[in-house]
DONU-900018 format. One record per residue (C-alpha): residue number from 1; x, y, z. Coordinates in steps of 0.1 Angstrom, whole numbers, plus 2048, in hexadecimal, padded with zeros to 3 digits. Layout:
BEGIN
SITE; gupa; px; py; pz
SITE; NUM; X; Y; Z
...
! end
This chain:
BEGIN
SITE; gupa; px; py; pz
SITE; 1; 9F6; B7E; B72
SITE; 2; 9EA; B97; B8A
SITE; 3; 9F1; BB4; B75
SITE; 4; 9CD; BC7; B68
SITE; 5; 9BF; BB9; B46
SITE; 6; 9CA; BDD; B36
SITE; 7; 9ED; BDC; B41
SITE; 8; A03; BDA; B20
SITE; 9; A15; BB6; B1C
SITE; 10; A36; BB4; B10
SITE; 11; A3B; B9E; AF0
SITE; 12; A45; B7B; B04
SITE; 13; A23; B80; B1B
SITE; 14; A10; B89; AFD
SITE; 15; A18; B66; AEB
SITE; 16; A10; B53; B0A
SITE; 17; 9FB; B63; B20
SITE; 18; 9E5; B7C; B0B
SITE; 19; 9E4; B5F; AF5
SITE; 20; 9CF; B4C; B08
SITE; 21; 9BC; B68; B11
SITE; 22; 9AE; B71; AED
SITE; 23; 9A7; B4C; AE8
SITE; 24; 98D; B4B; B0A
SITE; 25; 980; B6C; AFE
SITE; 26; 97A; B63; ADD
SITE; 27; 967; B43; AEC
SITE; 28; 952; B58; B03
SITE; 29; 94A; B71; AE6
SITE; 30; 935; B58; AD9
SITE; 31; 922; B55; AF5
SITE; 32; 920; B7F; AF7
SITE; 33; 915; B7F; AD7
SITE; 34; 8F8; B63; AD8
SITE; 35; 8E9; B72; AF7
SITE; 36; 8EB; B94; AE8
SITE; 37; 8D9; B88; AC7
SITE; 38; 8BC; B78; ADB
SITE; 39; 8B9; B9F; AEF
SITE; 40; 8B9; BAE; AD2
SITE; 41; 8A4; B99; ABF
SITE; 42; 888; B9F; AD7
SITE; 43; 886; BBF; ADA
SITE; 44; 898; BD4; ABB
SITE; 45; 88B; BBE; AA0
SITE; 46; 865; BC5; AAD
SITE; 47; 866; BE7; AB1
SITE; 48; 851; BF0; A92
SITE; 49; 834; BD7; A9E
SITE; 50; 835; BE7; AC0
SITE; 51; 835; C08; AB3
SITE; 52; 81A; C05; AA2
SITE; 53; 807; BF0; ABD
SITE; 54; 806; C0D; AD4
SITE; 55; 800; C2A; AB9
SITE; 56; 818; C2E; AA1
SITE; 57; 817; C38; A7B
SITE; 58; 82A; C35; A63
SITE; 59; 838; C59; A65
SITE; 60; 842; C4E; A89
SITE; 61; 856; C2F; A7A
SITE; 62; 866; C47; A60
SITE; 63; 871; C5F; A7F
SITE; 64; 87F; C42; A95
SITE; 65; 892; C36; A77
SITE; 66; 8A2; C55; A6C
SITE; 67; 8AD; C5E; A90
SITE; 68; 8B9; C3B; A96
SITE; 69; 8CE; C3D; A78
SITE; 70; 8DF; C61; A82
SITE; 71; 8E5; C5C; AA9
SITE; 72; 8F5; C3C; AA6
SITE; 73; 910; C47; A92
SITE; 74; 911; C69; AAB
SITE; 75; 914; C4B; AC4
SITE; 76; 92F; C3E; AB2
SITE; 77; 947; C60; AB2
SITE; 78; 942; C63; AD8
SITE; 79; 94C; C41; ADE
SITE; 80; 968; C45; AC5
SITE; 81; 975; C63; ADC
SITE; 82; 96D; C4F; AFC
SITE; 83; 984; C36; AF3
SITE; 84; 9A0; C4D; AF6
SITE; 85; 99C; C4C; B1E
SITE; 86; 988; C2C; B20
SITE; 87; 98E; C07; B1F
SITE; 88; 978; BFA; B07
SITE; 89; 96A; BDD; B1C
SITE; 90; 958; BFB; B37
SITE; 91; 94C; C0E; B17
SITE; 92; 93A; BED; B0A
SITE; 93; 92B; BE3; B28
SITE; 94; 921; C06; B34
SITE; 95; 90A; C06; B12
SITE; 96; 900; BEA; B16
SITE; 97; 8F2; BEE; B3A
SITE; 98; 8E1; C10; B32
SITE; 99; 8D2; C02; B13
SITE; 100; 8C1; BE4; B29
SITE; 101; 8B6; BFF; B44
SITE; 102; 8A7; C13; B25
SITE; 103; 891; BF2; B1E
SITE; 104; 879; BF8; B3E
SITE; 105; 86F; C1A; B31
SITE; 106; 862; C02; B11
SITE; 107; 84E; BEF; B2C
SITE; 108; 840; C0B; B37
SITE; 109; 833; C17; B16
SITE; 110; 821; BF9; B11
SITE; 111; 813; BFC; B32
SITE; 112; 805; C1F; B2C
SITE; 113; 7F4; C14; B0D
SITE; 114; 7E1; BF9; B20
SITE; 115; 7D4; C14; B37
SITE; 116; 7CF; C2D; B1A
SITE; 117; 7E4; C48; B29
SITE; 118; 7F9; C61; B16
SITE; 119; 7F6; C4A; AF3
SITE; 120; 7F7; C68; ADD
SITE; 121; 81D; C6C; AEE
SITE; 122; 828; C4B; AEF
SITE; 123; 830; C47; ACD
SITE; 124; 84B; C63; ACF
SITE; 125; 855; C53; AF0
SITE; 126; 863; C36; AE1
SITE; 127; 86E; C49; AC4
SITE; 128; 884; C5B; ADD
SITE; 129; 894; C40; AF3
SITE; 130; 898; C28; ACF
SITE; 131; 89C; C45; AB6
SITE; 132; 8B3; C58; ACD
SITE; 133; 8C3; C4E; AF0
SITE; 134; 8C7; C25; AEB
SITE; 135; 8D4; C2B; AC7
SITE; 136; 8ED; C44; AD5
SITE; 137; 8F6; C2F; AF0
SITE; 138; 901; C10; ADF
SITE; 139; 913; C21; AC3
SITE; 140; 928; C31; ADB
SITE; 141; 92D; C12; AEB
SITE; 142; 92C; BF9; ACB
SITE; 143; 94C; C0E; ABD
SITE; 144; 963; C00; AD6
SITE; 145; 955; BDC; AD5
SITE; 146; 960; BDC; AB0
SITE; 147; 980; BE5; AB5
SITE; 148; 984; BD1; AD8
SITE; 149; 97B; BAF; AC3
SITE; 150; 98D; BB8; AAA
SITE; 151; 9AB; BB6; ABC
SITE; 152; 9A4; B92; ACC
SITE; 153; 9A6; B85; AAC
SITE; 154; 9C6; B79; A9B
SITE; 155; 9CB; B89; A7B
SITE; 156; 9CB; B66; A6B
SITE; 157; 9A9; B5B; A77
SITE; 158; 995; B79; A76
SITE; 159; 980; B6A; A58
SITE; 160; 980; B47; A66
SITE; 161; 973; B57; A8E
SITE; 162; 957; B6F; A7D
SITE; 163; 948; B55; A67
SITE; 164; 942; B3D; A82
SITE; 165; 93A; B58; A99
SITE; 166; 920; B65; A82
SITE; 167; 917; B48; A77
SITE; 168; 90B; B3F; A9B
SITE; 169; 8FC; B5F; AA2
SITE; 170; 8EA; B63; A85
SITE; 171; 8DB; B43; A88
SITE; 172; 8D1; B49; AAE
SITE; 173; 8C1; B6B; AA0
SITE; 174; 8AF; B5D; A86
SITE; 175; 8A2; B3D; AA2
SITE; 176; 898; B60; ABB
SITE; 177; 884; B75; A9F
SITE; 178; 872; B54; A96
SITE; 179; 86A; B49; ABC
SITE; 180; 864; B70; AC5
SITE; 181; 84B; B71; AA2
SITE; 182; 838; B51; AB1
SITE; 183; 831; B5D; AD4
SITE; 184; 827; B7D; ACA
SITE; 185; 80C; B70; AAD
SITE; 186; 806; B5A; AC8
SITE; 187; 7F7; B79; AE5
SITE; 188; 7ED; B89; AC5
SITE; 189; 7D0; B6F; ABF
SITE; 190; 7CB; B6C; AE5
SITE; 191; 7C2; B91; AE4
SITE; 192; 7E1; B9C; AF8
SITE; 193; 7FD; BAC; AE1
SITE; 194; 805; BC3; AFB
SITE; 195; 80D; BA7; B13
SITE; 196; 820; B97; AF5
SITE; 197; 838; BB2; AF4
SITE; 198; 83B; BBA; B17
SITE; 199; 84B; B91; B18
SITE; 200; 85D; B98; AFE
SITE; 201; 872; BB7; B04
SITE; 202; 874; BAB; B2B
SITE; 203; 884; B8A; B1D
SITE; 204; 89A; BA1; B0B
SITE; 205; 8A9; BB0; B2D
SITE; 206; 8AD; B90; B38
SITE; 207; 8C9; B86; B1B
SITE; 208; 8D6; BA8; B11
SITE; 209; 8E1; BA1; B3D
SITE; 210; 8ED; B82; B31
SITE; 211; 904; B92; B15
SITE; 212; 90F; BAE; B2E
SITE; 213; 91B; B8E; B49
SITE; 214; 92B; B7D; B2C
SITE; 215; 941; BA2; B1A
SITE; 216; 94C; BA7; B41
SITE; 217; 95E; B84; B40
SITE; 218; 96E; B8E; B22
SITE; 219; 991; B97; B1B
SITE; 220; 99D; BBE; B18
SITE; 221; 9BC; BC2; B08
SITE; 222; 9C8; BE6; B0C
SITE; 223; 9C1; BFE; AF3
SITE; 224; 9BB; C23; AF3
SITE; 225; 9B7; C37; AD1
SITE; 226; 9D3; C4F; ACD
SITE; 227; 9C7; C76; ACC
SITE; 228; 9DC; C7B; AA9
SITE; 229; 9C7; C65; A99
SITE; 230; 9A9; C7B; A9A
SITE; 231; 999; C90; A82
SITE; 232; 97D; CA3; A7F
SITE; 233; 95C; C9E; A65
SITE; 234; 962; CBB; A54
SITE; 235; 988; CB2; A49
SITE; 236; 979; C8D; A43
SITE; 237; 95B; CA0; A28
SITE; 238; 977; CB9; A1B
SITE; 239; 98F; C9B; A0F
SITE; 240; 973; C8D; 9FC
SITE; 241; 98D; C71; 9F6
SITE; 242; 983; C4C; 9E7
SITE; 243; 973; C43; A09
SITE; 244; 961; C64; A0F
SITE; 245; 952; C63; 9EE
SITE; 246; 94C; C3D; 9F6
SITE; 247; 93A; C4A; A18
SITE; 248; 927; C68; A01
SITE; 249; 915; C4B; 9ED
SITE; 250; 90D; C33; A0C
SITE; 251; 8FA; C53; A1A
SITE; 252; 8E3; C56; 9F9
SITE; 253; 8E4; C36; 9F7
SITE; 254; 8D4; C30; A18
SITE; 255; 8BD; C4D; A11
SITE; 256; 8AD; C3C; 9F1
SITE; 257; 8AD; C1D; A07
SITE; 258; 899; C2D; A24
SITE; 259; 882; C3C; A0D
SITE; 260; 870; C1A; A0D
SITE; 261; 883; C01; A25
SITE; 262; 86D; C0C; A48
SITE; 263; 84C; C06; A37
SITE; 264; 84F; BDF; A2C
SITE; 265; 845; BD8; A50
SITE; 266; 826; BF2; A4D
SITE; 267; 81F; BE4; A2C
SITE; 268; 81C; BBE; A3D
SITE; 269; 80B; BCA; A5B
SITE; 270; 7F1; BE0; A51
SITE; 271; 7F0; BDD; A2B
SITE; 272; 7EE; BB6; A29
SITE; 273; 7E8; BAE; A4D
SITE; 274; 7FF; B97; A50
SITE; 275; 7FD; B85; A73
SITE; 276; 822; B8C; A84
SITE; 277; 833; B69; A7D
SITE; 278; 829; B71; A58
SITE; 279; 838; B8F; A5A
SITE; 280; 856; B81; A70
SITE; 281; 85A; B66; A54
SITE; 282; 85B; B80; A38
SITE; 283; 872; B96; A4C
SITE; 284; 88A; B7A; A4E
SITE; 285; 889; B6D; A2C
SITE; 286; 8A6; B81; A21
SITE; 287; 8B9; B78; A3F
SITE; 288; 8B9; B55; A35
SITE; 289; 8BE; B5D; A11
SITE; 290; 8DE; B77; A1C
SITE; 291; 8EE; B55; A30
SITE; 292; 8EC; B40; A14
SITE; 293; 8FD; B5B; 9FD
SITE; 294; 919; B69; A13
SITE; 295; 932; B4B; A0D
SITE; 296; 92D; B4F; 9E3
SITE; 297; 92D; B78; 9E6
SITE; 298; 94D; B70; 9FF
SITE; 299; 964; B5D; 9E6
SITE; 300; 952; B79; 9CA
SITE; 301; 961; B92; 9DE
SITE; 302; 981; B7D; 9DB
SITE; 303; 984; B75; 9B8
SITE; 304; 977; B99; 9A7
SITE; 305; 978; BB5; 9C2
SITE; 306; 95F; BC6; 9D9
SITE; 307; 959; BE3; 9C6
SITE; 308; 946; BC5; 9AC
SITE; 309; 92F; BB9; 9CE
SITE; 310; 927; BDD; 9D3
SITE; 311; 917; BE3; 9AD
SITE; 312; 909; BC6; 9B2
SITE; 313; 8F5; BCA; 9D2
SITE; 314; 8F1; BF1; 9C9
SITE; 315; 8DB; BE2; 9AD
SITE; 316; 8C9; BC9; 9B9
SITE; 317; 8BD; BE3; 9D6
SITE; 318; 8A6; BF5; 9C1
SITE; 319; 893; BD7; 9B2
SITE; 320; 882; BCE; 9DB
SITE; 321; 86E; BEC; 9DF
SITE; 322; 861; BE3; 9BB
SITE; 323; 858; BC2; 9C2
SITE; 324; 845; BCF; 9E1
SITE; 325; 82D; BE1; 9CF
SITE; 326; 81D; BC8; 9B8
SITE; 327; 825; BA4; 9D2
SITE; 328; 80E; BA2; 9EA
SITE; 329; 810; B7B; 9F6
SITE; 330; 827; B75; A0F
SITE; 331; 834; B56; 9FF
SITE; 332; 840; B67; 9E2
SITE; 333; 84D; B84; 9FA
SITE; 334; 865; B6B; A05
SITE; 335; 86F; B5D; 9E8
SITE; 336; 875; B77; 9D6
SITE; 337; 87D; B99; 9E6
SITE; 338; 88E; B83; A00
SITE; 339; 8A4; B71; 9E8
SITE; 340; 8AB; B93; 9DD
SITE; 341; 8B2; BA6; 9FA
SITE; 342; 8C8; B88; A06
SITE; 343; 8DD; B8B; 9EB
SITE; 344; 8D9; BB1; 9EA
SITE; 345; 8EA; BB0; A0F
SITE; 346; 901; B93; A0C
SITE; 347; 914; BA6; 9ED
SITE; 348; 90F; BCE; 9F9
SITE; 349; 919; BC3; A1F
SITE; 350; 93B; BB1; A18
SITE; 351; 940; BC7; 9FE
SITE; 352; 940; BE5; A0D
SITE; 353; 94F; BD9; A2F
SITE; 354; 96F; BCB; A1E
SITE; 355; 96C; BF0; A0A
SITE; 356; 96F; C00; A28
SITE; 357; 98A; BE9; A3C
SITE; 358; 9A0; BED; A1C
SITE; 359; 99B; C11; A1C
SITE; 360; 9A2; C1D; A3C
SITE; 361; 9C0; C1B; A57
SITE; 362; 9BC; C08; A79
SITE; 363; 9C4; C29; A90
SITE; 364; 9AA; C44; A7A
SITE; 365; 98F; C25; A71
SITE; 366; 97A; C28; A8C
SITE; 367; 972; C4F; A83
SITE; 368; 972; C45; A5F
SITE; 369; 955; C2B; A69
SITE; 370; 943; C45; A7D
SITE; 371; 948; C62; A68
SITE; 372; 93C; C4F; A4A
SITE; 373; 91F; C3F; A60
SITE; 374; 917; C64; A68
SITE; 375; 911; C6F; A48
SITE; 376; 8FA; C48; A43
SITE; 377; 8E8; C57; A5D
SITE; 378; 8E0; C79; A4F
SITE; 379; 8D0; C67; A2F
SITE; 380; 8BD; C4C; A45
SITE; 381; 8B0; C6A; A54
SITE; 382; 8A4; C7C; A3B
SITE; 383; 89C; C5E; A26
SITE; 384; 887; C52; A45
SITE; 385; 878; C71; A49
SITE; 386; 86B; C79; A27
SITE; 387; 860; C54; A22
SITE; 388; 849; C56; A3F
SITE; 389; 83A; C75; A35
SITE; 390; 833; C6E; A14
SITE; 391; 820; C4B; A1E
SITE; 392; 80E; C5A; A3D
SITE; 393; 80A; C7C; A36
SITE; 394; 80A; C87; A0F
SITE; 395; 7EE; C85; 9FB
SITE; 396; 7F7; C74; 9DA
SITE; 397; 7D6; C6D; 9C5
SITE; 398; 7E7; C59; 9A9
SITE; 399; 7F3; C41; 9BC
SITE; 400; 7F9; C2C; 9DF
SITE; 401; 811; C47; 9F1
SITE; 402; 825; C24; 9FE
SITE; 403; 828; C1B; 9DC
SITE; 404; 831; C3B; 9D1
SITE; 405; 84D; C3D; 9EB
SITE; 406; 859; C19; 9E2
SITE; 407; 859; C25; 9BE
SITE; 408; 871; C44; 9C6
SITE; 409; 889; C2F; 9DF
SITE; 410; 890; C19; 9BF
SITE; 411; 892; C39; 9AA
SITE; 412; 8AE; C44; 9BD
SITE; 413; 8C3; C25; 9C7
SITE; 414; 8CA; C22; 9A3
SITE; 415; 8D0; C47; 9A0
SITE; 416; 8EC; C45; 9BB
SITE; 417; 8F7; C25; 9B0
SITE; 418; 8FE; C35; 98F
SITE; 419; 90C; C58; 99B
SITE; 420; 927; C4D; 9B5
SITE; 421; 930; C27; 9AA
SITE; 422; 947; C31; 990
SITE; 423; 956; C4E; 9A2
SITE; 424; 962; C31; 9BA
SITE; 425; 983; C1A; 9B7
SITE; 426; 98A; BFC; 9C4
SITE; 427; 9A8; BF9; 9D9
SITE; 428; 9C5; BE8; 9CE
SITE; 429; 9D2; BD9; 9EC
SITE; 430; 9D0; BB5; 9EF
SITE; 431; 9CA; BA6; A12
SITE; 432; 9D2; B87; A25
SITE; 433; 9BB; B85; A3A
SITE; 434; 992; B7D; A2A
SITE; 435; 986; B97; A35
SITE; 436; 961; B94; A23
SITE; 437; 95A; B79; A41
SITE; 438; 95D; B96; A57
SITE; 439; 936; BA2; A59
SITE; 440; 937; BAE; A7C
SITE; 441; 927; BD0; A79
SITE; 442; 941; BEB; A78
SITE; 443; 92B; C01; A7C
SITE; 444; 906; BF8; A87
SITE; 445; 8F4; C13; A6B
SITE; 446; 915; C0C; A58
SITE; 447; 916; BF4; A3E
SITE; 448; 924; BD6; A55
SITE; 449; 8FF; BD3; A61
SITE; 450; 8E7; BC2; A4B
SITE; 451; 8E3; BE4; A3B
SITE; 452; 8BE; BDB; A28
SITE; 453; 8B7; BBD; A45
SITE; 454; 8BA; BD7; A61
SITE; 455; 89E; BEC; A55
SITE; 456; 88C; BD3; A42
SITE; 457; 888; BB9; A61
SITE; 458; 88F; BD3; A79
SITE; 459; 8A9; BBE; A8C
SITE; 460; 8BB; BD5; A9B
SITE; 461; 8DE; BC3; A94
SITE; 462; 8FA; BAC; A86
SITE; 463; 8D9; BAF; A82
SITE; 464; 8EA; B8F; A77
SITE; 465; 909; BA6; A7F
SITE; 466; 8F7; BBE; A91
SITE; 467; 8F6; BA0; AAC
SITE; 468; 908; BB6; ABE
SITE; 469; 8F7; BD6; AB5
SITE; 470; 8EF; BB9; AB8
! end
């Protein structure tokens, strides 16, 4: 049609020609989305490995987590603004391009470390371009790709395109962490981790390029956020309504969580020396486990509500860190922490992301998402913080400080679970579409990414969702 993709179609064009549009874009958002996984995958879901291969403790894993957590969602706000002047496909790709350009600095780390310069900075280097700048990046970019695919899907198929598109990312993920955990126990033996790294983050560039090729060759239809739907955190915190209270407990929630979740990985690697395909294999465990439970927590969801799901998942949470204390065998790590993480995740994710669709309005839910992913971010923060001071840096005589620290994460998930549950109600509206299919990531730190996978496999996406965040 000659006309620019963000020219507004009239009703007849939008039947025939938009029509056809969506469709292609759909098609080639599968291919976005698999490249994208593979990038991710090979960089973000080794970042505690390489952190710790060139210095890191696990105070410094506690910092990048708690910053990650809090800039994304700052990310997220800016992008929501940006979208009121900008098309959503030049937000998207922008992010995307700055975030690969961000992965040569990475390089260079490594690099540094082989020569032995600066290592007592290098640490906080990463913890600044992971923690801080990449974070903020793709939230502000990751906001507008939600609500830019949600709008090529027809409102009759939304559950029906996210399944299979997650479906087929989630597989290629879990294919990537397993290949990625190979080649780099692989160098590890061979004496080169470094090297290992270095081929896997530049393998990264390689397909988060691919994914930025395949989102320019995907349709924009025009959309801009209208200024009258904004308001500001402090009116969001002051209504305290059923989703703000539902956003209070998500951020002690997450606290509790992070109290423990950043440390499984130090725990395998240094604890139990586990070579990294054990400790890939572990880390996916509950990714497997969450796929094979989504369907049954989907027609759960269904048949007795989401508020149920979220019970449910809020306490089976607090029995992992638990079973991390006394299992040791990495067998029985994946059979049974994994089985209950999967289901953990497949019950709190759709859960809470059909909460929060139900709950909010199309125009105001992107600042609902970011505001609430805000305050997510203030207790991964903190909950990130204390965690990794208490296992590096406190002096506990009575018992493991890890321990001690997975012992007070379980503490208080059942403490929150208990406090703000009941205050919550489940809303009455009944809708067409099925919407617990939809697990692509909301919000990255938000609960549509694998909330406990994301920290305890350190993807950093659809993790399954976070494919795109993934």
């Amino acid at each position: 049609m000659g006309e620019s993709e963000d020219t507004i179609y009239s009703e007849k064009e939008e039947s025939a020609y938009l029509k056809h549009s969506k469709e292609h874009a759909l098609k080639t958002s599968m291919k976005e989305g698999s490249t994208q996984s593979i990038g991710v995958n090979m960089s973000s879901g080794f970042l505690t490995p390489m952190l710790l291969a060139i210095g890191g403790n696990s105070f410094h894993i506690g910092i990048l987590n708690s910053l990650n957590g809090l800039t994304d969602p700052l990310g997220e706000i800016a992008g929501s603004k940006l979208m009121e002047k900008h098309s959503r496909k030049k937000l998207w790709i922008n992010a995307k391009v700055l975030v690969i350009l961000l992965q040569f600095p990475v390089l260079a780390l490594l690099y540094l470390y082989w020569k032995g310069l600066f290592i007592s900075f290098l640490p906080w280097i990463m913890i600044a371009l992971w923690g801080i700048f990449i974070p903020f990046i793709y939230g502000a970019g990751y906001v507008s790709w939600l609500s830019w695919l949600g709008d090529l899907v027809p409102p009759g198929r939304k559950g029906e395109f996210f399944a299979s598109r997650n479906k087929l990312v989630g597989f290629v993920g879990l294919v990537t962490l397993l290949a990625a955990g190979f080649l780099l126990d692989l160098f590890k033996t061979k004496g080169y981790v470094l090297l290992g790294f270095s081929v896997l983050f530049g393998l990264a560039i390689v397909f988060r390029l691919s994914s930025a090729h395949y989102t320019s060759k995907i349709f924009n239809p025009y959309f801009r956020v209208r200024k009258q739907s904004y308001f500001s955190f402090s009116s969001f915190l002051k209504r305290y309504d059923n989703y703000g209270k539902f956003s209070v407990f998500q951020a002690f929630f997450f606290f509790s969580i992070m109290l423990s979740a950043p440390f499984f990985a130090v725990r395998m690697l240094e604890d139990l020396h586990f070579s990294y395909i054990t400790y890939t294999l572990v880390s996916l465990s509950s990714t497997v486990f969450y796929l094979l439970f989504t369907p049954l927590t989907g027609k759960f969801s269904d048949k007795y509500g989401n508020l149920k799901l979220i019970y449910l998942g809020s306490f089976l949470f607090p029995l992992i860190p638990l079973l991390w204390v006394v299992i040791e065998n990495p067998l029985y790590l994946i059979l049974i922490p994994g089985f209950i993480s999967g289901l953990a995740n497949a019950s709190f994710i759709i859960g809470t992301t059909d909460f929060s669709y139900n709950s909010t309005s199309p125009q105001k839910r992107g600042f609902c998402f970011a505001y609430s992913a805000l305050l997510i971010g203030f207790g991964t923060l903190v909950g990130s913080f204390i965690g990794g001071w208490i296992v590096e840096y406190s002096h506990i005589s009575f018992i493991n400080p890890m321990f001690f620290a997975f012992i007070l994460s379980s503490a208080f998930m059942i403490f929150t679970a208990l406090y703000f549950l009941p205050k919550l109600r489940e809303d009455d509206k009944i809708r067409s579409e099925k919407r617990h299919f939809e697990i692509v990531h909301p919000i990255r730190a938000f609960n549509s990414v694998v909330i406990w996978l994301r920290q305890f496999s350190y993807w950093h996406v659809n993790i399954l969702n976070n494919e795109d965040k993934r």
